[in-house]
C-alpha positions as CSV (number, residue, x, y, z in Angstrom):
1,X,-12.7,55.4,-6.1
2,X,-15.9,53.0,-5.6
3,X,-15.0,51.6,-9.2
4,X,-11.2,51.2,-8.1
5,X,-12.5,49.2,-4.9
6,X,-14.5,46.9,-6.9
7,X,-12.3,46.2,-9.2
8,X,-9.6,46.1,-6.9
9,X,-11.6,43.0,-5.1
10,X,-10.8,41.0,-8.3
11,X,-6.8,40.6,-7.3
12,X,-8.4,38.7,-3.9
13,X,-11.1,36.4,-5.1
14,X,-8.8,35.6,-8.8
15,X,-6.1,34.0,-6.8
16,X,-7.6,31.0,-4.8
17,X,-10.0,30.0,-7.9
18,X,-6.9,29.9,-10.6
19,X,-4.6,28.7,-8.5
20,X,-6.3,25.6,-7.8
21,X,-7.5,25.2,-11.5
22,X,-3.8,25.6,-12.6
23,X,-2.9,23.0,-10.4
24,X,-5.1,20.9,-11.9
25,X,-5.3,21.5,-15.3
26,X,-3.3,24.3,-16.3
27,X,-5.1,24.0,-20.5
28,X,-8.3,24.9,-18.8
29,X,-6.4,27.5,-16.4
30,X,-5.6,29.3,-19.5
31,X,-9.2,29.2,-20.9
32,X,-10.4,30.8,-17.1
33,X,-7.8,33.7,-17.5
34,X,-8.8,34.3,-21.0
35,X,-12.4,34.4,-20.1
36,X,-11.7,36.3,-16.9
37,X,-9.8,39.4,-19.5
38,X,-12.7,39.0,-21.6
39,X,-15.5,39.3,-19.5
40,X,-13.9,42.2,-17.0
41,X,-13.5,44.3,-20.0
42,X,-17.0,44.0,-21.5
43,X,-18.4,44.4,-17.8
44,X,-15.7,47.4,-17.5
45,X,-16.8,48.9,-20.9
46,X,-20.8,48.6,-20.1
47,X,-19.7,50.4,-16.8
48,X,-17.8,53.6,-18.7
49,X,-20.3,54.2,-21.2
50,X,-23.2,53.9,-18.8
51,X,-21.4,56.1,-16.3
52,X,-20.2,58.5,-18.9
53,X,-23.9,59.1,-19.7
54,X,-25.1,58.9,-16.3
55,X,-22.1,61.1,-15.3
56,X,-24.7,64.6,-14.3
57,X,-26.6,62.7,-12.4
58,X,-24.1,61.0,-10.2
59,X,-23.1,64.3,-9.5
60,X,-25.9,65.3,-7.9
61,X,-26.0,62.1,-5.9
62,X,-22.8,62.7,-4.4
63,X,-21.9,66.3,-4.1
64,X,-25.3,67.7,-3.7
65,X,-23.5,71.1,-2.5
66,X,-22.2,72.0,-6.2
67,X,-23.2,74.1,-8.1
68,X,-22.6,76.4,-11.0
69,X,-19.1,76.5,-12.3
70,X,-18.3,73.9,-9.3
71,X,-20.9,71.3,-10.8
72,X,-19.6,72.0,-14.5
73,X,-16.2,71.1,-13.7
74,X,-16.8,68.3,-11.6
75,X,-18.8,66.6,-14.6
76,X,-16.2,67.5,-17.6
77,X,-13.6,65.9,-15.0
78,X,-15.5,62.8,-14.0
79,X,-16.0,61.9,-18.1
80,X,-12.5,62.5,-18.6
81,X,-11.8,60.1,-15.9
82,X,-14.0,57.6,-17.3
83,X,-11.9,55.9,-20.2
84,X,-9.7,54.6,-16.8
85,X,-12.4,52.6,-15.7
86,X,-11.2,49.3,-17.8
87,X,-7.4,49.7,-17.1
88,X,-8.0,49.8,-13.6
89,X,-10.0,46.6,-13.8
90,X,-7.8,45.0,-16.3
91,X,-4.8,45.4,-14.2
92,X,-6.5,44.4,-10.8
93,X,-7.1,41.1,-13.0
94,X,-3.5,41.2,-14.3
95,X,-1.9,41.2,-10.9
96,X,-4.3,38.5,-9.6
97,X,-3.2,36.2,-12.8
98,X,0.6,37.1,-11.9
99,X,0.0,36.7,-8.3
100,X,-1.1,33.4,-9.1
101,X,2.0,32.4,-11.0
102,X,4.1,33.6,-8.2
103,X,5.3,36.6,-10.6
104,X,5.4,39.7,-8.0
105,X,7.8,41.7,-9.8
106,X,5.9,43.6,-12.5
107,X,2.7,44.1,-10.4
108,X,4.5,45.7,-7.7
109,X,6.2,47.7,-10.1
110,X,3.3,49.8,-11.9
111,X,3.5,52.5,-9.3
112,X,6.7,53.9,-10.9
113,X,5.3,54.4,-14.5
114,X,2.2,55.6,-12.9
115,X,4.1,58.5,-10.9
116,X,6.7,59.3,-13.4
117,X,3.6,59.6,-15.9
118,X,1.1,61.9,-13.7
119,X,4.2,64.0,-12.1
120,X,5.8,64.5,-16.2
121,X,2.4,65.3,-17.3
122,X,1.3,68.1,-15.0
123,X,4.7,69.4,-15.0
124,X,4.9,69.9,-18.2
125,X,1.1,70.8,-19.4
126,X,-0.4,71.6,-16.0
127,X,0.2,75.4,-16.4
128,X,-1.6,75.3,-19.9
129,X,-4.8,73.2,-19.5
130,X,-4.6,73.4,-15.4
131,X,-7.0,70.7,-13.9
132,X,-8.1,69.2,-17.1
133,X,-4.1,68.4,-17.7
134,X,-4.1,66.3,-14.2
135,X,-7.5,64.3,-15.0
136,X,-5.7,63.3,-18.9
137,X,-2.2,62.2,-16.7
138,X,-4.8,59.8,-14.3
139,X,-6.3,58.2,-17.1
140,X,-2.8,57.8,-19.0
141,X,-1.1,57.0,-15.9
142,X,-3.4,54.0,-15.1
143,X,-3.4,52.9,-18.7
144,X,0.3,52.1,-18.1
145,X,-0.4,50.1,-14.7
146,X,-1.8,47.3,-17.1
147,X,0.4,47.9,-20.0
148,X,3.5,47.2,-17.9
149,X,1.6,43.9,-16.7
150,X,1.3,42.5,-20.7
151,X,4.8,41.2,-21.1
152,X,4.3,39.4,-17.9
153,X,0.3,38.1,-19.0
154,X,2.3,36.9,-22.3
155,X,5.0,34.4,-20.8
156,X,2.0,33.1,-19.0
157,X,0.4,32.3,-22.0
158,X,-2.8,34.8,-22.1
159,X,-1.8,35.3,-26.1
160,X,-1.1,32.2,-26.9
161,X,-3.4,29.9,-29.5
162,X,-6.1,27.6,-28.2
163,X,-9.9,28.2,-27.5
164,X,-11.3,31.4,-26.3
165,X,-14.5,32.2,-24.5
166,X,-16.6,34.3,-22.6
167,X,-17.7,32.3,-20.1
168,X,-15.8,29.6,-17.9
169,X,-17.6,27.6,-15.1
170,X,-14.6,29.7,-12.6
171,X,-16.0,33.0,-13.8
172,X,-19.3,32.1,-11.2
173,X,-17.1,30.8,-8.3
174,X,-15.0,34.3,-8.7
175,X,-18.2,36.1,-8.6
176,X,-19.4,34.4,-5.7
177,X,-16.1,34.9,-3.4
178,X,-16.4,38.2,-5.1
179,X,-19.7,39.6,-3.3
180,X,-18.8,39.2,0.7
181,X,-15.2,40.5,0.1
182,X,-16.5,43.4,-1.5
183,X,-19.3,44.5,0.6
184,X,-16.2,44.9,3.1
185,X,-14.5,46.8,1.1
186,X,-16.9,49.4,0.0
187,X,-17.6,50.1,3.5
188,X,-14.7,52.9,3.6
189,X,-15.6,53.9,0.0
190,X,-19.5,54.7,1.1
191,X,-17.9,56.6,4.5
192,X,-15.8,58.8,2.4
193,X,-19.0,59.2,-0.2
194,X,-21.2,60.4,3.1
195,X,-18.2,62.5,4.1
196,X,-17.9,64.5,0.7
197,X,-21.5,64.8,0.4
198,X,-21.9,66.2,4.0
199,X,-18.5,68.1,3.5
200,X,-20.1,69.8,-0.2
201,X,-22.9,71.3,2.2
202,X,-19.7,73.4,4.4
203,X,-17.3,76.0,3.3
204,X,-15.5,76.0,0.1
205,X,-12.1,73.8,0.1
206,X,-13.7,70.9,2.8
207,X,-13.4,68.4,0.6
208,X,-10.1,69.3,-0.5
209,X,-8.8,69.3,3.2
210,X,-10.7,66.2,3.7
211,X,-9.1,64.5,0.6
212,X,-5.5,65.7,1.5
213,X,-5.7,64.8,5.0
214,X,-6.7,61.2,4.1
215,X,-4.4,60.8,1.8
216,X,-1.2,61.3,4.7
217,X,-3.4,58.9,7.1
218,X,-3.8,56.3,4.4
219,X,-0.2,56.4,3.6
220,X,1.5,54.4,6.8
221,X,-1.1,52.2,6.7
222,X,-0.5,51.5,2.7
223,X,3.1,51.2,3.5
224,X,3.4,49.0,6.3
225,X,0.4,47.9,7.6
226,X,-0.8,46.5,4.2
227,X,2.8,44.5,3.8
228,X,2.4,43.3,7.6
229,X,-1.0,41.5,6.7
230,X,0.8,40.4,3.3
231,X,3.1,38.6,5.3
232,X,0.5,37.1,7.9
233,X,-2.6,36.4,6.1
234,X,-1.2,33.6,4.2
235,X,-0.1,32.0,7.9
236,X,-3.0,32.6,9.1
237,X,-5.1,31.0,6.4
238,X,-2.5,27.5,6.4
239,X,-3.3,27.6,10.1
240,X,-6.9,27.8,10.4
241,X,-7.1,24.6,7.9
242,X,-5.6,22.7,9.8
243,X,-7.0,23.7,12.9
244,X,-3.9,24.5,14.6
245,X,-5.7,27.1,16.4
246,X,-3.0,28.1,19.8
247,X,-0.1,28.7,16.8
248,X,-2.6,30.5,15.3
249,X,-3.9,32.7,18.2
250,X,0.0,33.6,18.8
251,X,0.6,34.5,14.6
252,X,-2.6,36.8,15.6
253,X,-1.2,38.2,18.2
254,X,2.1,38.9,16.6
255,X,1.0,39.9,13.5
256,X,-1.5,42.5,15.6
257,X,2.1,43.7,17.5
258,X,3.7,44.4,14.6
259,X,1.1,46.8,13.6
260,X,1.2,48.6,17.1
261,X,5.0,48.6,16.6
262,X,4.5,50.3,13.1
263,X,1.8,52.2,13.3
264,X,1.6,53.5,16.7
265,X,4.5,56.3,16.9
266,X,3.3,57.1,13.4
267,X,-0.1,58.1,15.0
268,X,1.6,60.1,17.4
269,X,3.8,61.7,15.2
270,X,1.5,63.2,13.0
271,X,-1.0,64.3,15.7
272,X,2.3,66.2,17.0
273,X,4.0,67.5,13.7
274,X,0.5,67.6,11.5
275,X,0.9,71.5,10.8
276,X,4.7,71.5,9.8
277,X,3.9,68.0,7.5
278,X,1.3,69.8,5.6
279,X,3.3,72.9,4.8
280,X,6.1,71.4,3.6
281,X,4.4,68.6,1.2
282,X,1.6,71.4,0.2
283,X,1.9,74.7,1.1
284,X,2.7,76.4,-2.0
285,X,1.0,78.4,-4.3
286,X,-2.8,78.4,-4.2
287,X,-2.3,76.1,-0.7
288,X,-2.3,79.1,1.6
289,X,-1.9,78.8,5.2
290,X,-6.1,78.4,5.5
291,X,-5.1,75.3,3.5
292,X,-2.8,74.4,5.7
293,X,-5.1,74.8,9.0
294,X,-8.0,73.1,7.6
295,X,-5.9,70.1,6.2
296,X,-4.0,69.7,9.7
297,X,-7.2,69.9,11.6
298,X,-8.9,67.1,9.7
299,X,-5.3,65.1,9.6
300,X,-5.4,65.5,13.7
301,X,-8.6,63.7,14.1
302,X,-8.3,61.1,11.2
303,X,-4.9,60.4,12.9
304,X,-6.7,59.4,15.8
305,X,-8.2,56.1,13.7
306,X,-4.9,55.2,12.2
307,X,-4.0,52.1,14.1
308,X,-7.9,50.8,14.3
309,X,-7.9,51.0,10.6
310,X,-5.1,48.3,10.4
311,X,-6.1,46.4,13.2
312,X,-9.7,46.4,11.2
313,X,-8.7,45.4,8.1
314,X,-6.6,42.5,9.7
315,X,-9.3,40.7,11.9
316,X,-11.2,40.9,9.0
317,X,-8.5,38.6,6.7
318,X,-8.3,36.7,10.4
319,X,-12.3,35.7,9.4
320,X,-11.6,35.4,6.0
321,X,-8.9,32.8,6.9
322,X,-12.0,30.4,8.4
323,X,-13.5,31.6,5.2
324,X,-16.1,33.3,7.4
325,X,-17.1,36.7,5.3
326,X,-20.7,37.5,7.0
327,X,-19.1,38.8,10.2
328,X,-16.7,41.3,8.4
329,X,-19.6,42.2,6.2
330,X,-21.6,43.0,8.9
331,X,-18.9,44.5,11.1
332,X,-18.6,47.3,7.5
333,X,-22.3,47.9,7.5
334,X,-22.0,48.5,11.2
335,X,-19.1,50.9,10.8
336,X,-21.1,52.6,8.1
337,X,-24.5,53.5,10.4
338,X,-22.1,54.8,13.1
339,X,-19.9,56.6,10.7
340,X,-23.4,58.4,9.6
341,X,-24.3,58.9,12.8
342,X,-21.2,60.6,14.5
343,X,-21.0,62.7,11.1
344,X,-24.6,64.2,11.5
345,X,-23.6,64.9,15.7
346,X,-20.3,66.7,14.9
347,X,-20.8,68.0,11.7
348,X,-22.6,71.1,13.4
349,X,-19.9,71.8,16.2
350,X,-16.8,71.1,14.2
351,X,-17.2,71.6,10.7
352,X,-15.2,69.0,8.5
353,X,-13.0,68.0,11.1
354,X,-15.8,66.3,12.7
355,X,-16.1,64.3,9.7
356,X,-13.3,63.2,9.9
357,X,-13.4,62.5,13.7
358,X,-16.6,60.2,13.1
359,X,-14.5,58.0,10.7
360,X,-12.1,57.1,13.6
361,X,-15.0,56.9,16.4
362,X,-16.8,54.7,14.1
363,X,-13.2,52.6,13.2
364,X,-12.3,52.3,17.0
365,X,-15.7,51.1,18.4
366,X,-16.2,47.9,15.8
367,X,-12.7,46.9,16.9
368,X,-14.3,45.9,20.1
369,X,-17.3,43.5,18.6
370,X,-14.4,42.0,16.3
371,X,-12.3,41.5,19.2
372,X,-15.1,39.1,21.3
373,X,-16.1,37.5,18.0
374,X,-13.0,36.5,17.3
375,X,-12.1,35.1,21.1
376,X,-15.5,33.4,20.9
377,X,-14.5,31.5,17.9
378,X,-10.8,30.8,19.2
379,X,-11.4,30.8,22.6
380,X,-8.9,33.8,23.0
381,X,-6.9,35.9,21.2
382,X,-4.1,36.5,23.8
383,X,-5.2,39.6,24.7
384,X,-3.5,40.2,28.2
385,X,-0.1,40.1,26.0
386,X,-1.9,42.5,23.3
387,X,-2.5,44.8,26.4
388,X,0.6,44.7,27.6
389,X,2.2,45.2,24.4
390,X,0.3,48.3,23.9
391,X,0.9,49.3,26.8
392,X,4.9,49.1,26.1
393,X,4.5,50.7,22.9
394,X,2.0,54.0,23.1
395,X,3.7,54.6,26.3
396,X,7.1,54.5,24.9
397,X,5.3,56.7,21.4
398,X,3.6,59.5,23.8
399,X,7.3,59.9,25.2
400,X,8.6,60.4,21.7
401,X,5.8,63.2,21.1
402,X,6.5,65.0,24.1
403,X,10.5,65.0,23.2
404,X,9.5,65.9,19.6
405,X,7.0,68.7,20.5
406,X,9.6,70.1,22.8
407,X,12.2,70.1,20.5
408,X,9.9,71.5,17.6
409,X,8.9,74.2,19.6
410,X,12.2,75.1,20.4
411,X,13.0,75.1,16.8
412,X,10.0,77.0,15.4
413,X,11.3,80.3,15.5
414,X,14.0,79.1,13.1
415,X,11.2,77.3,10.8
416,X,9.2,80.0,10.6
């Protein structure tokens, strides 16, 4: 995941530096993305075999809780997993290059290879080489993200003759955007490293709660609060060049609406239906109702974080926009201490669910320095209307969970 997020950061800092080189000189534009292919996979290569090698030892670092059969596995897997470590940076470049080019088709489209790939895979050979048979289907499955992306780096002229090499003067300039953004980024990464480790010192199957629960509270945000800030960043960016600060304080304020409008009843719906959500997308097999509990519990407090996640990740493209990257950097390394520090208070009383209540303490509080930094810069941020808005909105979403809770309850007798 750590490798994924830094990679990942490529598909940010490729687009502004290419861009304006294509614009310019779009020979030399192909020499940058030639050099860009070439130097991510040698740094992606020198990063597989190291980890490969290294593999035992990271192990230990992060989940100093296993042991035994536990610790075997969870080596054998991670060096499986490793070959995927240059297709996931090669295709983070890829989509950057497209992006670039104003070709959004294919890179939005490498989910559905991806998904047919992993669910044909353990379909099909998950019964005869169990776990080992899912790890193969990642690796394959990722493969085909940047495979899909080729015929799309070809009619932009990444195989076409002319002079190739390793290093191009935009290679530093991507570096450099690279570092601040990315510092960011890894701030969730290192809260979910401190997480598992803490959660490898509890009962067998935390981390698997832990790891299912996030992955239902990342999913609205993925969905619709990523493809609200797609829609807003670049706004916000055209309007903090030119100064135009009071249209920009109300694109803010809109753009931080819609994410109430989106994300808020989602919140509330899965604090109210967590338990019935979990059965139905896992309860099956070895996902016994244990499973179930432990999973809802942790989804009930992550869910709690849901909409200061969004609202997070977009003041921090709101900074980005006056290319200011310290205070988001600092704003991560702030969530990270706290994030520590709630998991070490609840950790005791409430098992793994206090993990995962620590990641929403720690993601609500740095909302509020973000908040006064921003209406210090801007001089407001149209909060009264944010408040009211809010207001509007969770009232209007608790009414919903009461209605649904109601009517679930009603109904469960027939579920069951």
């Amino acid at each position: 995941a750590i490798l994924a997020t830094i990679f990942g950061s490529l598909k940010t800092t490729i687009i502004p530096v290419y861009t304006r080189i294509l614009n310019r000189d779009p020979e030399d534009a192909r020499k940058l993305m030639k050099s860009i292919f070439l130097a991510t996979g040698a740094v992606s290569l020198g990063i597989m075999f190291l980890g490969f090698f290294m593999t035992p030892f990271i192990v230990r670092l992060l989940a100093p809780g296993f042991t035994g059969e536990t610790y075997n596995l969870t080596v054998r897997l991670a060096r499986i997993l490793m070959p995927a470590v240059p297709f996931v940076a090669l295709a983070a470049a890829a989509t950057g290059i497209l992006h670039s080019h104003k070709s959004f088709l294919l890179p939005a489209a490498v989910g559905l290879p991806y998904n047919i790939i992993l669910i044909f895979i353990m379909l099909y050979f998950g019964s005869l080489y169990g776990i080992t048979a899912a790890a193969v289907a990642m690796v394959i499955a990722i493969a085909s993200q940047f495979a899909l992306q080729l015929h799309g780096l070809a009619k932009v002229g990444l195989f076409s003759p002319g002079e190739t090499k390793l290093y191009h003067p935009g290679l530093k300039e991507i570096a450099l955007l690279t570092g601040p953004i990315l510092i960011g980024l890894l701030g969730n990464e290192i809260n979910l490293i401190v997480d598992r480790i803490l959660a490898s010192t509890l009962a067998e199957g935390s981390i698997t709660a832990l790891n299912f629960a996030k992955r239902l509270y990342g999913m609205p945000n993925s969905l619709f609060g990523v493809a609200i800030m797609t829609v807003f960043y670049p706004e916000l960016t055209r309007l903090a060049a030119i100064a135009e600060h009071n249209e920009l304080k109300r694109c803010f304020q809109r753009a931080v609406t819609s994410i109430l409008l989106m994300l808020t009843p989602m919140m509330i719906g899965y604090i109210t239906l967590r338990t019935p959500i979990v059965q139905v997308l896992f309860e099956r097999r070895a996902f016994d109702r244990a499973a179930t509990e432990a999973t809802a519990a942790a989804l009930l407090f992550y869910s709690l974080g849901l909409v200061a996640v969004a609202l997070r990740q977009l003041l921090a493209r709101t900074f980005y926009s006056f290319h200011d990257t310290r205070t988001p950097v600092l704003i991560s390394l702030s969530c990270i201490v706290l994030n520590i520090v709630f998991n070490l208070i609840l950790i005791r009383p409430m098992g793994h669910a206090g993990l995962a209540l620590a990641t929403s303490l720690a993601n609500l509080l740095v909302l509020i320095p973000m908040f006064n930094l921003l209406r210090c810069r801007l001089g407001s941020v149209n909060g009264r209307k944010i408040i009211f808005s809010l207001s509007k909105i969770g009232f209007a979403s608790v009414i919903m969970g009461v209605v649904v809770w109601c009517i679930y309850m009603q109904l469960l007798p027939v579920w069951v």
